[in-house]
C-alpha positions in Angstrom: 6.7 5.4 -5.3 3.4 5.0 -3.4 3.9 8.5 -1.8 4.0 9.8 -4.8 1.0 7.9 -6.4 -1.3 9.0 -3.2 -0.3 12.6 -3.7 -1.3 12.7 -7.3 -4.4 10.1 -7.2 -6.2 11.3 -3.6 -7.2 14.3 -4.7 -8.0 13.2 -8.1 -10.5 10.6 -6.5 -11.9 13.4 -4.1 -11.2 12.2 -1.1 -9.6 13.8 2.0 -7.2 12.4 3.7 -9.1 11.7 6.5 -11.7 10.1 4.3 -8.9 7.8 3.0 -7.3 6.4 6.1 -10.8 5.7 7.2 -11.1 4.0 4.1 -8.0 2.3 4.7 -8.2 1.7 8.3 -5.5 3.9 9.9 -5.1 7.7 11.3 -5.2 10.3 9.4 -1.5 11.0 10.5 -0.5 8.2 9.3 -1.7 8.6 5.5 -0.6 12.0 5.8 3.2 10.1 6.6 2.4 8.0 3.5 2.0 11.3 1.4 5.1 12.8 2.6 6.9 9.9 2.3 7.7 9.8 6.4 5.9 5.9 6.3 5.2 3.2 4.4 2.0 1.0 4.7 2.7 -1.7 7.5 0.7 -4.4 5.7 -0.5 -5.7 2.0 -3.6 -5.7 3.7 -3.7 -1.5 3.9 -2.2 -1.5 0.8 -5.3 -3.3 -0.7 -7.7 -0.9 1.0 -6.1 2.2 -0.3 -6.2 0.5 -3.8 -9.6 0.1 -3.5 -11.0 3.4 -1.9 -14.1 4.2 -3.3 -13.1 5.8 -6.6 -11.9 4.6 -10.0 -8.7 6.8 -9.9 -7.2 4.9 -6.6 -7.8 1.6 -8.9 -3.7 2.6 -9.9 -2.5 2.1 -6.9 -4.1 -1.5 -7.4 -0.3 -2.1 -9.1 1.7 -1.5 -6.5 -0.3 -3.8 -4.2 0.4 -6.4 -7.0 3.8 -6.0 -7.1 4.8 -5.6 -3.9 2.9 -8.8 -3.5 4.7 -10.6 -5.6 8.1 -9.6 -4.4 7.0 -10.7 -1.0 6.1 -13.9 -2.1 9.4 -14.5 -3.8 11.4 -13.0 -0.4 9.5 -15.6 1.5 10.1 -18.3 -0.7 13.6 -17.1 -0.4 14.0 -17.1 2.7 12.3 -20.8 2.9 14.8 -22.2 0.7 17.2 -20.4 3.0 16.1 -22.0 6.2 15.3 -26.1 4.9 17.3 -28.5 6.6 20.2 -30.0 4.5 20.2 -33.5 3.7 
């Protein structure tokens, strides 16, 4: 789980977590709801910027913005396929 991931990788990196949701454009509050599993990242797009904080050990987080990528891409087509007009 991301929570998880942050928890073990942010400190491993050195950063704070102030100097991570800066990083990732958001409040310090709200990655400190990320750690403790209270939130979860409202876009791919924050995702991506915590993956690539500046230090090689938030690089694994770089998985979990691939994957949840993917499944989003397969919901959507989903929900296309779901919503086409019958002929």
């Amino acid at each position: 789980m991301l929570k998880d991931r942050l928890k073990e990788k942010r400190p491993e990196a050195g950063l704070t977590q102030t100097a991570l949701a800066a990083h990732a454009g958001v409040t310090t509050r709200t990655t400190q709801n990320y750690e403790l599993g209270n939130r979860k990242p409202s876009s791919m797009e924050v995702i991506r910027r915590i993956a690539d904080a500046p230090d090689g050990a938030m690089k694994a987080l770089n998985d979990a913005y691939w994957i949840a990528k993917e499944k989003n891409k397969k919901y959507i087509a989903k929900m296309c396929r779901k919503e086409a007009p019958q002929e």
